[in-house]
N, C-alpha and C positions, 0 to 999 in steps of 0.2 A: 366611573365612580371615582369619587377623589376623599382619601382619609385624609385625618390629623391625627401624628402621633405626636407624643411627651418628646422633646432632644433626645433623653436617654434610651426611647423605643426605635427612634431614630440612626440612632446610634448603633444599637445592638444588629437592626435590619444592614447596616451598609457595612456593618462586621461579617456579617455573612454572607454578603458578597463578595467581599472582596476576600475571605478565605479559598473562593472559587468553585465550592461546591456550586453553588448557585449564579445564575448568570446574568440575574435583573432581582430590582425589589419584590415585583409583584411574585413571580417563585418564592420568594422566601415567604410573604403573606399567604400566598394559595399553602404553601407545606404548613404551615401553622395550622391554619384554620384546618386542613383534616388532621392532622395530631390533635390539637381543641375536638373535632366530634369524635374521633375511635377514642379518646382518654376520656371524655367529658362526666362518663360513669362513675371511672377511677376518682379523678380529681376532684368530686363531691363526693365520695364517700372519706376520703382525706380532708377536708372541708368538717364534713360531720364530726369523723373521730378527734382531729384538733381542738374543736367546738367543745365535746364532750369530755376531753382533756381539763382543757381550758374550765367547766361551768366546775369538773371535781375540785381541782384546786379552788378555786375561789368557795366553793361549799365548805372544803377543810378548815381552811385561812377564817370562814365565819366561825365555824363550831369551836377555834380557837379563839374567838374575840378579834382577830385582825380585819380592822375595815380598812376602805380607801373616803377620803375627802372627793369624792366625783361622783359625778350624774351617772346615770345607767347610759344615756345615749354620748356622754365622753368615753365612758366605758369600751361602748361598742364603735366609737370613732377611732379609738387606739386599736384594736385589735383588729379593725378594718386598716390602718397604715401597716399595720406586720404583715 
């Protein structure tokens, strides 16, 4: 199997090699992907409460008169870059 990661994913994998815990890239991809399934519950329920963060403010921000000049799926483009 052959990935492509971003430089900066890159990057981060060959940092962790060569700190020496790990001794090839693919260690460091196999330790991800199970920390990814045992957290995977956590990490979307922080997804959610963010989310839900996120929609209170923007509800206040309305009931106070403050809009944004942007589309709903800009919207959701920026908060997908964060």
């Amino acid at each position: 199997m052959h990935i492509s990661l971003t430089p900066e994913l890159e990057a981060r994998v060959k940092q962790r090699v060569a700190s020496g815990y790990y001794n090839n890239s693919s260690e460091v991809i196999r330790d991800a992907l199970r920390f990814w399934e045992k957290n995977e519950e956590l990490v979307q329920h922080m997804k959610l409460e963010m989310l839900k963060k996120r929609l209170s403010t923007g509800a206040e921000q309305a009931r106070q008169g403050e809009f944004v000049n942007q589309s709903v799926n800009e919207i959701i483009a920026e908060a997908r870059n964060e």
